[in-house]
C-alpha positions in Angstrom: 23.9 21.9 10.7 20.9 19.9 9.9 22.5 18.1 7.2 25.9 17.6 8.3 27.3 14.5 6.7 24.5 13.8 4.5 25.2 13.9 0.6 22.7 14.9 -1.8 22.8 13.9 -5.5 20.9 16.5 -7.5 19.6 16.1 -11.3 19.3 19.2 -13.1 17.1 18.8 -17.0 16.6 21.3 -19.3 13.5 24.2 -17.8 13.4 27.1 -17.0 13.2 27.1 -13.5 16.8 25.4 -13.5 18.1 29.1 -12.5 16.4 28.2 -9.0 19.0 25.0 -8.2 21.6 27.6 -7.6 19.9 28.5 -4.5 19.4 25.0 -3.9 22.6 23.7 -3.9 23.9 26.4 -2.1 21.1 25.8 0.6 22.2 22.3 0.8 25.8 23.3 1.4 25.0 25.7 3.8 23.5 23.2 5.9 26.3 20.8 5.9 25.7 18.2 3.1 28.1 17.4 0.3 26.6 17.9 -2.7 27.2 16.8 -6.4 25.5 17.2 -9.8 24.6 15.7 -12.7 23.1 18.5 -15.7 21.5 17.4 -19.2 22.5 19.1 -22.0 19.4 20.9 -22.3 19.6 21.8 -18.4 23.0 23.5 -19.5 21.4 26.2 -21.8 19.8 27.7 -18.8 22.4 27.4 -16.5 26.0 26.9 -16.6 28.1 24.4 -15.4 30.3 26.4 -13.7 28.0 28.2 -11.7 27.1 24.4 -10.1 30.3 23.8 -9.7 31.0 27.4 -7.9 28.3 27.1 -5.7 28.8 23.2 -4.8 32.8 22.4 -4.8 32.4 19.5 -7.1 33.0 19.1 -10.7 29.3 18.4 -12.4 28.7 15.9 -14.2 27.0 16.2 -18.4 28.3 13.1 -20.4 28.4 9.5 -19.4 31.6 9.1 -20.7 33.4 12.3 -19.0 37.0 13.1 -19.9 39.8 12.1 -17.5 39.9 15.5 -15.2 42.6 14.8 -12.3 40.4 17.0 -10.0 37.5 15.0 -10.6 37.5 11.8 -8.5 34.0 10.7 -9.6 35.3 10.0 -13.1 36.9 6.8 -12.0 35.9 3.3 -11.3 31.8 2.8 -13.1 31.3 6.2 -13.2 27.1 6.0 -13.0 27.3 3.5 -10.9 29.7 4.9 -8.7 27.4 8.3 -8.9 24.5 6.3 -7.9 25.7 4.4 -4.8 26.6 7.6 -3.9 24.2 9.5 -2.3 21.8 9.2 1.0 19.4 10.8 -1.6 18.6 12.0 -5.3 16.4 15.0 -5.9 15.6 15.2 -9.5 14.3 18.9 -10.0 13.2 20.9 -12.4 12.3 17.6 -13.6 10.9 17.6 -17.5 8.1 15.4 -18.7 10.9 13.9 -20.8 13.0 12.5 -18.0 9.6 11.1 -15.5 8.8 9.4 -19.1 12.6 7.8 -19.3 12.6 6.7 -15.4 8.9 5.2 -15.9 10.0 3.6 -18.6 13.7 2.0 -18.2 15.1 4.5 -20.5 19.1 5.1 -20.0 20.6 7.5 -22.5 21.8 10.0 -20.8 23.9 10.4 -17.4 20.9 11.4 -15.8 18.7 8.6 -16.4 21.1 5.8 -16.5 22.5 7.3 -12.8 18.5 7.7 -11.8 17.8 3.7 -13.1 21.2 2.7 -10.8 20.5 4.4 -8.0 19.0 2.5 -4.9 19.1 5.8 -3.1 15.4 7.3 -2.2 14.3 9.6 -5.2 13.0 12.6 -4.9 11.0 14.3 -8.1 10.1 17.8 -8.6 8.2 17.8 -12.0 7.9 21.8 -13.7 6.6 22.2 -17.3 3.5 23.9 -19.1 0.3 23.2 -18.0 -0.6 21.3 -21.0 2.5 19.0 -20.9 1.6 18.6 -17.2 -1.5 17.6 -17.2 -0.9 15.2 -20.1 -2.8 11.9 -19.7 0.9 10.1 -20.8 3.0 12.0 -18.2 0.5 11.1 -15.5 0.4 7.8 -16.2 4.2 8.2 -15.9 4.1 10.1 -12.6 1.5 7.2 -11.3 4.2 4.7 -12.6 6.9 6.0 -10.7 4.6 6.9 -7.3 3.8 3.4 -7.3 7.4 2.2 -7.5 8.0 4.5 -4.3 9.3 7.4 -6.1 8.3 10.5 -4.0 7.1 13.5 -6.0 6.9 17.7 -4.9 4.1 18.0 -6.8 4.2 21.2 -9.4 2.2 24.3 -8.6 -0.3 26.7 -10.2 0.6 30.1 -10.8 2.4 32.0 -13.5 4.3 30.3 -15.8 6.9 31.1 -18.7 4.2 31.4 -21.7 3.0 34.3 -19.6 -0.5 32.5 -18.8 -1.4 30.7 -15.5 -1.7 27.5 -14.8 -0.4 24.0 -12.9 3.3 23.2 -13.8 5.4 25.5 -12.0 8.2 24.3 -9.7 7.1 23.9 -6.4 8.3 26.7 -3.8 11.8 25.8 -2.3 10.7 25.3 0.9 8.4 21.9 0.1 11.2 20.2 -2.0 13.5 21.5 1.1 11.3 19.6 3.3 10.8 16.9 0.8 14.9 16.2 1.3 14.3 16.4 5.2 11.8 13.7 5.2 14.4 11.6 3.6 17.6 12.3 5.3 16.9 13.8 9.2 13.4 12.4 9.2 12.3 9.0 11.6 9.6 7.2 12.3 9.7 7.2 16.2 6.6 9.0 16.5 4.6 7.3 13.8 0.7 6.7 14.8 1.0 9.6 17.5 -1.6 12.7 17.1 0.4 15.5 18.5 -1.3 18.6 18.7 0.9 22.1 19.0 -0.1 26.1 19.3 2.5 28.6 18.6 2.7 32.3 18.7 0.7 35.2 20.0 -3.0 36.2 20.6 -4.6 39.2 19.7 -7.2 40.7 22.1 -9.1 43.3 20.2 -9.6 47.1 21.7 -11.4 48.5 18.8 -12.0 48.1 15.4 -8.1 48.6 14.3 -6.2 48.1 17.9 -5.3 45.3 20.5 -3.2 43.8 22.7 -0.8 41.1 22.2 3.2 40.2 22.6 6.1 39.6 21.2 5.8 36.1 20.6 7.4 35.3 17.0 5.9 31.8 16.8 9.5 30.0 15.7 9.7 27.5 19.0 6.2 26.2 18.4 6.6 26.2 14.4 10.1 24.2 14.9 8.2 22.1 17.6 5.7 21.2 14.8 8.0 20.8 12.3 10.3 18.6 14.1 7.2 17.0 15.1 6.2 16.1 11.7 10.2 15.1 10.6 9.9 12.2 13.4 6.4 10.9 11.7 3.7 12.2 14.3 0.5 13.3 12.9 0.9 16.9 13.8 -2.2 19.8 14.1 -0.8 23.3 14.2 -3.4 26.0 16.4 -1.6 29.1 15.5 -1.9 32.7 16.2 -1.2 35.5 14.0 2.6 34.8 12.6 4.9 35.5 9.6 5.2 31.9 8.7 4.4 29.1 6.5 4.1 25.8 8.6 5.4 22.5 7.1 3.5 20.8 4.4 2.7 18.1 6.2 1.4 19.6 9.0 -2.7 20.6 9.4 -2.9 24.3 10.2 -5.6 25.8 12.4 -5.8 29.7 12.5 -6.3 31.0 16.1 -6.5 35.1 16.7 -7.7 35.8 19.9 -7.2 33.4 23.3 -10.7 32.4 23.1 -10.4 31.4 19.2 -7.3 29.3 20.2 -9.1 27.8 23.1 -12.0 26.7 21.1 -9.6 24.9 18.9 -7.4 23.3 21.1 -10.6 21.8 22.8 -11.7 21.1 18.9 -8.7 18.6 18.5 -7.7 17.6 22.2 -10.0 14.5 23.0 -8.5 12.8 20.2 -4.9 13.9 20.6 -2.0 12.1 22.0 0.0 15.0 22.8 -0.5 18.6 23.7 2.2 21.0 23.8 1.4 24.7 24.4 4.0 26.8 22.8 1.7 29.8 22.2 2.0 33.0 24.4 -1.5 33.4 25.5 -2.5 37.0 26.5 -3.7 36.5 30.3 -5.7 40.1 29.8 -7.8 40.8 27.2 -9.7 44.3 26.6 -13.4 44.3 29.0 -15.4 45.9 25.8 -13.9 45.7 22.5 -15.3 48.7 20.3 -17.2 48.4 16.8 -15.2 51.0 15.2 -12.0 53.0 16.1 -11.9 54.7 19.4 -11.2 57.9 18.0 -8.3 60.7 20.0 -10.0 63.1 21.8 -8.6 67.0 21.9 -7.4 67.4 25.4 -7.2 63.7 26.6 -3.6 63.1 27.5 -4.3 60.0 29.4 -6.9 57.1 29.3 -7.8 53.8 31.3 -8.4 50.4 29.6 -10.5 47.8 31.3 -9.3 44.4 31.1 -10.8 41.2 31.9 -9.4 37.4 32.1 -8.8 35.6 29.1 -9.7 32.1 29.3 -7.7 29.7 30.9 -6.4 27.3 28.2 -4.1 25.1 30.2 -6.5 24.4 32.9 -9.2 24.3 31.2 -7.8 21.2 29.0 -6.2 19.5 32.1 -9.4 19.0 33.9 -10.5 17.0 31.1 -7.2 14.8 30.8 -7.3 11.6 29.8 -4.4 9.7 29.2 -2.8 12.3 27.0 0.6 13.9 27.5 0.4 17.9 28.6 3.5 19.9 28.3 3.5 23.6 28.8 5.8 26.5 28.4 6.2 29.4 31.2 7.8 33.0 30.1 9.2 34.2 33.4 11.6 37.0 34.0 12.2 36.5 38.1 11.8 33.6 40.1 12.0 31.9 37.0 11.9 27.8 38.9 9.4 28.5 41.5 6.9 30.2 39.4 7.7 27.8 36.2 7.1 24.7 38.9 4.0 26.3 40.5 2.5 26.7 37.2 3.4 22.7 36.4 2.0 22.5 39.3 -1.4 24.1 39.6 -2.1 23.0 35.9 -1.2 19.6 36.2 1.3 19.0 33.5 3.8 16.5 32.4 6.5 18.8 32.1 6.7 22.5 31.1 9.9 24.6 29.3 10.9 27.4 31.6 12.7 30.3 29.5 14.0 34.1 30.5 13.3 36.3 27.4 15.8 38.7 29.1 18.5 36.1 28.6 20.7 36.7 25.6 20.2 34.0 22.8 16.6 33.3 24.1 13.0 34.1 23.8 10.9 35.4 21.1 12.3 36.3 17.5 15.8 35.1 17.9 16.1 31.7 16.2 18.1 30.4 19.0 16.7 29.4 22.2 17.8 28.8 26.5 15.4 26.6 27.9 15.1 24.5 31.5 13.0 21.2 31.1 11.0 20.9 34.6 8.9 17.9 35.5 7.9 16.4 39.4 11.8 14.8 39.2 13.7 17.8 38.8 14.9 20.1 36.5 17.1 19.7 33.3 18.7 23.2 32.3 19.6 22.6 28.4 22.3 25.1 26.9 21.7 27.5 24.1 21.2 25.7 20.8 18.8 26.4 17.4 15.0 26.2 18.2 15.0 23.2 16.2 16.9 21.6 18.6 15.2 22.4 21.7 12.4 21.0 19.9 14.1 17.7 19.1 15.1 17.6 22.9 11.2 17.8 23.9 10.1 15.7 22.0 12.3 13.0 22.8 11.2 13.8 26.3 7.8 13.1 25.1 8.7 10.0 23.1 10.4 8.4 26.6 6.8 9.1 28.4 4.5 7.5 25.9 6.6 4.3 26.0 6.0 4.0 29.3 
């Protein structure tokens, strides 16, 4: 679990979107962290208390001066002071224009802000509030205040908002102040300066106007390769075919359909790339002719041949023009799965390449799990099954130990 051992100290004011921390702090626990509370009064009139405390196993905190509960060891000792040595981070969220303006301003009045002013613990804000309030000349200069003092903000969102309007002030999705709270607590710097450049996912080789060819490729071991990418501070372009997924907000996103599409941006970003690592499951075939329109059934034609033609050659095609920059590639093989994984390291002249069997249970495309084999010209290193995200961890590290030397 990502977050195993990690404990997250989460502020809760009074908005409407306070219904959302539910999911939250269940999210967190999920993942392993401890998590505890602190609500303002006015955060309590959209959400209970109780609910918190369901979802996160710890008594929540709403007064500074707190009555002596038994059950609650937090009560003791300096209680906001004991709240805010406490965590390995503080996410503040929804946060009000009314608590920024406190923080900015050395205001302690309430359990939330006094904690918040305590805490030496990395701060997290995720502002949500009308537009108008937003965009208030005195709550940026707030939000500026606090940026500057290395407060990290999840910037709001436009979209629809309570007053039934649109406009900027709505929560960010969960996902960016997720990844917000990875930065903090599982992210590194080990890869800072490094341009790694990633492609994930299928290609789509048209037929006709509404048909093509492609594979089962999901995209998750090249999105979690980018995404870990990103967590240990590498500069990280994402070539990606045709997926179901949002890549990290950190990452720059390059939408690839067909092989030729993805080769053209892979030689786009490669000269000035530190690392490529090809994730994607290129078609080798593609369609001879594609036709303009749909290629419609004919009456009495039970049976019909499709031309194909190579696709282009991504792999090689980059190698030949190899600098000094790291290559690693991946090989799908069902049989003879080390001597056509080292042939291919081989005859494309790569670092290393990840060998998996899609036919092996736990592995391959859609499950979020993954059994891999790290080949390189020293030998092979056969990992057992474990998350995507870990597998991606483990490559990278592979790559961080060849750039240093």
């Amino acid at each position: 679990m990502k977050y195993a051992g990690k404990k997250i100290l989460l502020g809760v004011t009074g908005g409407i979107s306070a219904y959302k921390m539910a999911e939250a702090v269940r999210y967190f626990v999920k993942n392993g962290a401890e998590v505890r509370v602190i609500m303002t009064r006015s955060a309590c009139e959209f959400i209970t208390p109780l609910t918190i405390e369901t979802l996160s196993n710890n008594k929540v905190t709403t007064e500074i001066f707190p009555g002596r509960d038994p059950l609650a060891s937090e009560v003791t000792g300096t209680h906001h002071i004991d709240l805010a040595q406490w965590p390995d981070v503080f996410l503040i969220a929804p946060a009000t224009g009314n608590i920024i303006g406190k923080i900015a301003n050395g205001i302690a009045d309430d359990p939330l802000s006094t904690v918040a002013i305590a805490s030496a613990a990395p701060i997290v804000i995720a502002p949500a509030m009308n537009d108008k309030m937003w965009l208030n000349p005195i709550v940026q200069k707030n939000v500026g205040t606090l940026k500057s003092y290395g407060y990290r903000f999840v910037d709001p969102e436009f979209g629809f908002l309570a007053e039934g309007y649109e406009g900027v002030g709505r929560l960010a999705e969960l996902e960016k102040i997720y990844w917000s709270i990875d930065k903090v607590v599982i992210g590194s710097d080990i890869l800072k300066g490094k341009k790694i450049l990633v492609t994930a996912g299928p290609t789509q080789e048209a037929w006709d106007a509404v048909r093509f060819l492609t594979n089962h490729s999901s995209g998750k071991m090249g999105y979690a390769v980018a995404r870990q990418a990103s967590l240990m501070g590498a500069e990280v372009t994402l070539v990606s075919g045709p997926v179901n997924m949002m890549p990290p907000p950190d990452v720059v996103i390059e939408n690839a359909t067909s092989a030729e599409a993805m080769k053209i941006a892979v030689e786009k970003y490669f000269q000035t790339t530190d690392v490529l690592i090809m994730t994607a499951a290129v078609a080798d075939y593609k369609p001879a002719a594609s036709a303009a329109n749909k290629i419609k059934k004919q009456p009495g034609v039970t049976k019909i041949q499709i031309e194909l033609e190579e696709t282009p050659d991504i792999l090689a095609s980059v190698s030949s023009k190899k600098n000094c920059q790291i290559i690693v590639g991946f090989a799908i093989e069902t049989d003879n799965e080390i001597a056509n994984a080292k042939k291919k390291l081989e005859a494309k002249q790569l670092d290393f390449i990840v060998l998996n069997n899609p036919k092996e249970p736990g592995a391959g495309f859609h499950h979020d799990t993954n059994i891999v084999t790290l080949i390189d010209k020293n030998g092979n290193e056969k990992l057992p099954q474990m998350s995507k995200d870990e597998v991606a961890v483990k490559i990278l590290e592979k790559i961080k130990t060849l750039l240093q030397k």
